[in-house]
C-alpha positions as YAML, in Angstrom:
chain: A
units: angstrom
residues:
- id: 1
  name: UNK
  ca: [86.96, 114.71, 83.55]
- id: 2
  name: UNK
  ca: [90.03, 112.33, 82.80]
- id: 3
  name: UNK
  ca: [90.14, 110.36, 79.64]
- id: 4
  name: UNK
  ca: [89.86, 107.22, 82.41]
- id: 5
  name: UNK
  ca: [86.54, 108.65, 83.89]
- id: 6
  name: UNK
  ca: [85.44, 109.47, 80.78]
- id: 7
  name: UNK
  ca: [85.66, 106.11, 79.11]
- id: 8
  name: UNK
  ca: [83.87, 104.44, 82.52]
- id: 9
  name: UNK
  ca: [81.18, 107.07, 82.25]
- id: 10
  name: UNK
  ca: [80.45, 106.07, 78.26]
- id: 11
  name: UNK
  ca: [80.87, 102.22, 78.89]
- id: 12
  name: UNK
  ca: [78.21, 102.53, 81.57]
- id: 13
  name: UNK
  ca: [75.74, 104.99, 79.49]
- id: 14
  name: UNK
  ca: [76.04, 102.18, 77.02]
- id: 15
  name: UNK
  ca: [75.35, 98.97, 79.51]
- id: 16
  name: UNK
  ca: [72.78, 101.30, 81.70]
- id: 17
  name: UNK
  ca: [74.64, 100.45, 84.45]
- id: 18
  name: UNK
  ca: [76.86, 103.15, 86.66]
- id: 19
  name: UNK
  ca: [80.53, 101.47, 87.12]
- id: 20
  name: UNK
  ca: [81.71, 104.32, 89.43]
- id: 21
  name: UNK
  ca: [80.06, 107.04, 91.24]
- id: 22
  name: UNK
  ca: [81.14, 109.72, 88.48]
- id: 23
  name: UNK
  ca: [79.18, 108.14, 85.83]
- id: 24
  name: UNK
  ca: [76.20, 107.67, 88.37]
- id: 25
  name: UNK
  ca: [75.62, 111.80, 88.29]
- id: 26
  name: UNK
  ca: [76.23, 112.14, 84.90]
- id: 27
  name: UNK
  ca: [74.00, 109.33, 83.96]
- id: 28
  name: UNK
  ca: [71.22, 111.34, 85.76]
- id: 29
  name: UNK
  ca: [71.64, 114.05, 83.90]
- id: 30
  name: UNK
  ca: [71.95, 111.90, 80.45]
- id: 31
  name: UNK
  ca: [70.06, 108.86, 81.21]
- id: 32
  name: UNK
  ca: [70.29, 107.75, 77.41]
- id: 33
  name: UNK
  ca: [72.99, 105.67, 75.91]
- id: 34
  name: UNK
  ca: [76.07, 107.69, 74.01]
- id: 35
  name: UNK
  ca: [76.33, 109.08, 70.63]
- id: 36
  name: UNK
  ca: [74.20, 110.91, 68.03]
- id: 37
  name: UNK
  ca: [71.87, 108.37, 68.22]
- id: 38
  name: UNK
  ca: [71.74, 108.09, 72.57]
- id: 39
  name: UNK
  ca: [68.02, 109.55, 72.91]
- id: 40
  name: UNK
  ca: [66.39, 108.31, 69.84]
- id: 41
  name: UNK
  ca: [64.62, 104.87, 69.99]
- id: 42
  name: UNK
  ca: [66.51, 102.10, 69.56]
- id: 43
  name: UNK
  ca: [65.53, 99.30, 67.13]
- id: 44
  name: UNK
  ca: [64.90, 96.18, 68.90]
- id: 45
  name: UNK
  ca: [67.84, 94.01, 69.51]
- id: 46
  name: UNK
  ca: [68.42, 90.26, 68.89]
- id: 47
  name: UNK
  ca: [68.33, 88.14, 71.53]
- id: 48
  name: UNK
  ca: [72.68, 87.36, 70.94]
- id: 49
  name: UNK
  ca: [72.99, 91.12, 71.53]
- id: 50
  name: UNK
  ca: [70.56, 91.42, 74.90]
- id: 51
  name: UNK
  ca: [72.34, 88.37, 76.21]
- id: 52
  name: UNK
  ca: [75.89, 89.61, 75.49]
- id: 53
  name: UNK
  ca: [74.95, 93.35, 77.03]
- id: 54
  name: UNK
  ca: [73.86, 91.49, 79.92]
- id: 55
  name: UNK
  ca: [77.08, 89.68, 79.72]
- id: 56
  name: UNK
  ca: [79.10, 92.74, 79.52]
- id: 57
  name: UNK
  ca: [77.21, 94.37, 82.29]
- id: 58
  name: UNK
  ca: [78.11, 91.58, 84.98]
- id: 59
  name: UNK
  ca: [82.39, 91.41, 83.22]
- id: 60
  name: UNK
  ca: [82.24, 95.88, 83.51]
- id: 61
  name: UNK
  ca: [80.53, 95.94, 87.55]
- id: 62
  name: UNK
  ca: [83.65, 93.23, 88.66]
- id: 63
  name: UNK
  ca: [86.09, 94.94, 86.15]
- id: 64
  name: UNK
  ca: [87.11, 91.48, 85.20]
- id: 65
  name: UNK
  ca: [88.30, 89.97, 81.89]
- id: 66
  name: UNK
  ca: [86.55, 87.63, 79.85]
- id: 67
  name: UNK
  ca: [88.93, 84.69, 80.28]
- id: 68
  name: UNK
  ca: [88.12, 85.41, 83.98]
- id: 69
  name: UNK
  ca: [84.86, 85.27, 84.03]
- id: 70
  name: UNK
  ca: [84.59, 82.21, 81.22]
- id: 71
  name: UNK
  ca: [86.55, 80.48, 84.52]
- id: 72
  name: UNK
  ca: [83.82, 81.64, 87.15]
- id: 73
  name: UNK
  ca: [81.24, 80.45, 84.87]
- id: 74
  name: UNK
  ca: [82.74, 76.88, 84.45]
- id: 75
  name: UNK
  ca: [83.01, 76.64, 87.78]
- id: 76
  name: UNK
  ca: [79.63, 77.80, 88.71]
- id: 77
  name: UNK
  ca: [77.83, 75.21, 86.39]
- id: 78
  name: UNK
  ca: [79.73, 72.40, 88.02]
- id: 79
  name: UNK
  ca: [78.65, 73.39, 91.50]
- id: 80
  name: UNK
  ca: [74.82, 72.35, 93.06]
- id: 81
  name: UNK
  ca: [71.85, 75.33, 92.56]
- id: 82
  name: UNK
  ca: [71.50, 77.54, 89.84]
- id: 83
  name: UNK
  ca: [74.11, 78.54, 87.69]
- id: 84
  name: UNK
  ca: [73.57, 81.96, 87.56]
- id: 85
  name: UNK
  ca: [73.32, 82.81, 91.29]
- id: 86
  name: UNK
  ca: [76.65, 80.36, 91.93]
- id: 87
  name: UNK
  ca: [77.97, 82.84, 89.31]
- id: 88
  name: UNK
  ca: [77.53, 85.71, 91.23]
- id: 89
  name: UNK
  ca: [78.29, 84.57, 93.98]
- id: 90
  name: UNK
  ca: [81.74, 82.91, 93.69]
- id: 91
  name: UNK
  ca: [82.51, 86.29, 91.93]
- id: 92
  name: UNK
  ca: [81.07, 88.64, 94.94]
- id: 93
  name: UNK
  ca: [83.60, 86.24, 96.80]
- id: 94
  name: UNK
  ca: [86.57, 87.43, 95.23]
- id: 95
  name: UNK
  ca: [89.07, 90.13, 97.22]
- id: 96
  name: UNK
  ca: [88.67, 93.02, 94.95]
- id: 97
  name: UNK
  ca: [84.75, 93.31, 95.51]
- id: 98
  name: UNK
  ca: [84.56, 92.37, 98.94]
- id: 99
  name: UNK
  ca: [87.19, 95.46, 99.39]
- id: 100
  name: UNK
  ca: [84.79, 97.87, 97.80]
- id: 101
  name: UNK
  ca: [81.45, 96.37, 99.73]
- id: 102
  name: UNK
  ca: [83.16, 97.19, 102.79]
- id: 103
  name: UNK
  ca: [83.92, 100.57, 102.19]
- id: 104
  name: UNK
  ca: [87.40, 100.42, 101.96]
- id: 105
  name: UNK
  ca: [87.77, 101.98, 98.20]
- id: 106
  name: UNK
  ca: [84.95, 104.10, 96.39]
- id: 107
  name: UNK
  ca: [85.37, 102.35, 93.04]
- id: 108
  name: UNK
  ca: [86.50, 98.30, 92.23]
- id: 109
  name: UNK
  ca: [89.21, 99.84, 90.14]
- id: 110
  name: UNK
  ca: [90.36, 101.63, 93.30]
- id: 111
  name: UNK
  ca: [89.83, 98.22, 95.44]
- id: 112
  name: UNK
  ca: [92.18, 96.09, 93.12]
- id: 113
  name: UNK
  ca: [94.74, 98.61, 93.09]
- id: 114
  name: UNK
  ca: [94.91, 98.66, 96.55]
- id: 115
  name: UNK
  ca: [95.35, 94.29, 96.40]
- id: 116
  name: UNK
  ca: [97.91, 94.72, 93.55]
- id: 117
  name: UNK
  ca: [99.87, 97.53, 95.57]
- id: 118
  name: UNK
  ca: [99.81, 94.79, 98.79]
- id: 119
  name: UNK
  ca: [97.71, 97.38, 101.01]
- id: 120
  name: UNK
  ca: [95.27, 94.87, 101.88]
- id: 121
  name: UNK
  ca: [95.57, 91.26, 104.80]
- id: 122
  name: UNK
  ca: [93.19, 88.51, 104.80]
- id: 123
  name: UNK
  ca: [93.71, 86.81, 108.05]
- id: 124
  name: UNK
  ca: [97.13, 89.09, 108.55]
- id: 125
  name: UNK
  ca: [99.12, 87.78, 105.72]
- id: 126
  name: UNK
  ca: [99.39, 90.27, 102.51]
- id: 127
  name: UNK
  ca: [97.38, 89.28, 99.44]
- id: 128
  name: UNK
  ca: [98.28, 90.98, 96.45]
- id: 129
  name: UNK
  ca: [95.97, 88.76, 93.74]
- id: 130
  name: UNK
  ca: [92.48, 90.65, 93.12]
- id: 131
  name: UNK
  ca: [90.80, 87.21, 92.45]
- id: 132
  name: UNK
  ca: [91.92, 85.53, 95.73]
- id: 133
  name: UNK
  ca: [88.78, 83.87, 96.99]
- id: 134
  name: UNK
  ca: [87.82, 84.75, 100.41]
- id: 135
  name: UNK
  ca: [86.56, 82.18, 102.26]
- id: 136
  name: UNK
  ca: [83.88, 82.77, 104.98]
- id: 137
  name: UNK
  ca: [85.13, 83.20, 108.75]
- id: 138
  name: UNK
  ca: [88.21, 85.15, 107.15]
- id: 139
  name: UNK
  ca: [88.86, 88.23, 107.91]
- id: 140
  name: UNK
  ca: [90.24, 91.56, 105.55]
- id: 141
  name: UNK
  ca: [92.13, 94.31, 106.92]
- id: 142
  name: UNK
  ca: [94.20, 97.08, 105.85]
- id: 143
  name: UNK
  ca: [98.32, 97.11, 106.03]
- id: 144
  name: UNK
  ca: [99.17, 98.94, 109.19]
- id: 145
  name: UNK
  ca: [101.46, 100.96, 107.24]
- id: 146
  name: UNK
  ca: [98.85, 101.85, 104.69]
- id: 147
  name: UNK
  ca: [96.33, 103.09, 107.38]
- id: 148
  name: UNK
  ca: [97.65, 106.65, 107.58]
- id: 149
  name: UNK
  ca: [97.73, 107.51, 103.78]
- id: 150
  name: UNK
  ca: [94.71, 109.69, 102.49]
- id: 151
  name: UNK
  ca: [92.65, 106.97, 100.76]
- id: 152
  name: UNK
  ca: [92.66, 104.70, 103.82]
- id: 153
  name: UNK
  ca: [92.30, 107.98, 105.98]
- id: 154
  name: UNK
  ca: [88.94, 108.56, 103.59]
- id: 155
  name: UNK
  ca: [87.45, 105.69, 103.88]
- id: 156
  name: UNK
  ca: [87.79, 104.86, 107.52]
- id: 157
  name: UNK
  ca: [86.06, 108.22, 108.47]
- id: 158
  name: UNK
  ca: [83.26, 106.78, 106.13]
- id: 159
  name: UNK
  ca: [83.80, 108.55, 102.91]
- id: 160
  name: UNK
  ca: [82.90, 106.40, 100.61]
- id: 161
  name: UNK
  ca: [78.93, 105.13, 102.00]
- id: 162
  name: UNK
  ca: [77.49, 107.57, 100.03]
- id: 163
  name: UNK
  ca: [77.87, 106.47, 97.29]
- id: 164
  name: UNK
  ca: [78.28, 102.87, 97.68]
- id: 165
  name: UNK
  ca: [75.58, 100.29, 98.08]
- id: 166
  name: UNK
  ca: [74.18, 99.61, 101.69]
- id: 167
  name: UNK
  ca: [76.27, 97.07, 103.17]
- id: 168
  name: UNK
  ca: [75.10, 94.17, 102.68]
- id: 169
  name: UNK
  ca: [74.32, 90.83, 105.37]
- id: 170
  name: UNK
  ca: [77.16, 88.75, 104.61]
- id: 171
  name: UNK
  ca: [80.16, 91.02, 105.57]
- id: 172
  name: UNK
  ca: [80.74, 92.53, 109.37]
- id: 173
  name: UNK
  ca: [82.43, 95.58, 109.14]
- id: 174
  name: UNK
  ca: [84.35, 98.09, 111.77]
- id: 175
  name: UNK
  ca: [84.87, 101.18, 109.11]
- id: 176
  name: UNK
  ca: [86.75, 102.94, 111.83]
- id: 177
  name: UNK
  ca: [89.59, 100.01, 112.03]
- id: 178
  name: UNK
  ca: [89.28, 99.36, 108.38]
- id: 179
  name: UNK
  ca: [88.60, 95.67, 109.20]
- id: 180
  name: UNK
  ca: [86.24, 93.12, 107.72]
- id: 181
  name: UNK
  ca: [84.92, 89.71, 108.02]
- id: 182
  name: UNK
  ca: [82.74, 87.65, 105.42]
- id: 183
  name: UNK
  ca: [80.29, 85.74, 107.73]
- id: 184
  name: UNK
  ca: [78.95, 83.98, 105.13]
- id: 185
  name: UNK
  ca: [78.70, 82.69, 101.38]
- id: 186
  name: UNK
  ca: [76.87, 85.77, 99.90]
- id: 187
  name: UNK
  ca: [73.49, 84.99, 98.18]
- id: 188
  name: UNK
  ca: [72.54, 86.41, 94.75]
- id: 189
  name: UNK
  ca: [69.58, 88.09, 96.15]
- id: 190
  name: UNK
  ca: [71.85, 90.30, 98.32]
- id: 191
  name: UNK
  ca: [74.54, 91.00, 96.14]
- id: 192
  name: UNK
  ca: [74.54, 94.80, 94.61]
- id: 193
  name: UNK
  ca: [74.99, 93.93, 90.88]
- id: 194
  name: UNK
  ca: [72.87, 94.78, 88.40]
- id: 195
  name: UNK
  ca: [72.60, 91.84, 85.85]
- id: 196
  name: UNK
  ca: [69.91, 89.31, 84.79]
- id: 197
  name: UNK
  ca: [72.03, 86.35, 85.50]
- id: 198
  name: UNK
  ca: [69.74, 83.69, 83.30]
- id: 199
  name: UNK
  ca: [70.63, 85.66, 80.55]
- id: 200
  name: UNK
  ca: [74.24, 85.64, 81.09]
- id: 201
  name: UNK
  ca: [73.64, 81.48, 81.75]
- id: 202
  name: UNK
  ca: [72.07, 81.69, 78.19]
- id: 203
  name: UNK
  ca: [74.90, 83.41, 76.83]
- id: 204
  name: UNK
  ca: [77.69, 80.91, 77.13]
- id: 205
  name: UNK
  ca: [75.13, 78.34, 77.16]
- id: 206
  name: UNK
  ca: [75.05, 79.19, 73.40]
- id: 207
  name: UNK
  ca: [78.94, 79.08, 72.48]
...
């Protein structure tokens, strides 16, 4: 195991949350968190530290910083419904994630690589920002250049559902083409994250 895979595999023993699909077998073999101390009982932790964990869990499954996600938050409490949910969803929006819903990379590290290295099109035009906000009726794609390397090669013969959520309602995809289209503003309920979003709410509420 790289020193990479490694480090994912720990962070997401210690948020009980699998980040890649690595860490998802090993975490069923050590379903505890790490250290000398994983399987004993833990003492009960203050409500700061549940709501920071939770915090942590949400920043770790989008693989964003926290300056980026202090943004997303601001931006959720200023828009109508719940805080939380808007959360999630203006992050689910973003061009990294929707990359890795669709199949098109097996972990979100993977799926902003491929934005940074200008693989991926929204609408035809290269997009090389991870946070670019898809909008719905848009449509994602893969370089036509980039569709013969292995990882694209991978993924359009559909090796990546596996071990990747089922796809959920909001995007259309044709796996074969590597195209995609978000037909709608996701809702929280659909969204594969694992986070208790009030809690998160409650977090920066706080600060």
């Amino acid at each position: 195991m790289s020193n990479q895979s490694r480090s994912k595999t720990r962070l997401s023993r210690a948020l009980g949350v699998a980040l890649t699909p690595k860490a998802a077998k090993y975490m069923e073999k050590r379903p505890y968190a790490p250290g000398e101390h994983g399987r004993t009982k833990r003492k009960q932790d203050s409500d700061y530290a549940v709501r920071l964990r939770e915090k942590q869990r949400l920043r770790a499954q989008y693989g964003i910083r926290e300056k980026q996600l202090r943004i997303a938050f601001n931006e959720a409490r200023r828009t109508d419904g719940l805080t939380g949910e808007n959360l999630v969803e203006l992050l689910e929006m973003r061009l990294d994630a929707l990359v890795l819903r669709a199949g098109f990379a097996r972990t979100i590290a993977q799926a902003r690589q491929f934005v940074v290295h200008r693989h991926i099109l929204v609408d035809g035009q290269i997009v090389d920002r991870p946070s670019f906000r898809v909008k719905p009726g848009q449509t994602i794609g893969v370089k036509q250049r980039s569709e013969g390397t292995e990882p694209f090669q991978v993924a359009a013969a559909g090796g990546h559902v596996d071990v990747l959520p089922k796809l959920p309602g909001y995007l259309e995809v044709e796996l074969d083409t590597l195209q995609a289209q978000l037909l709608r503003r996701p809702k929280r309920a659909e969204v594969p994250v694992t986070c208790d979003v009030q809690l998160v709410v409650e977090y920066y509420a706080a600060r």
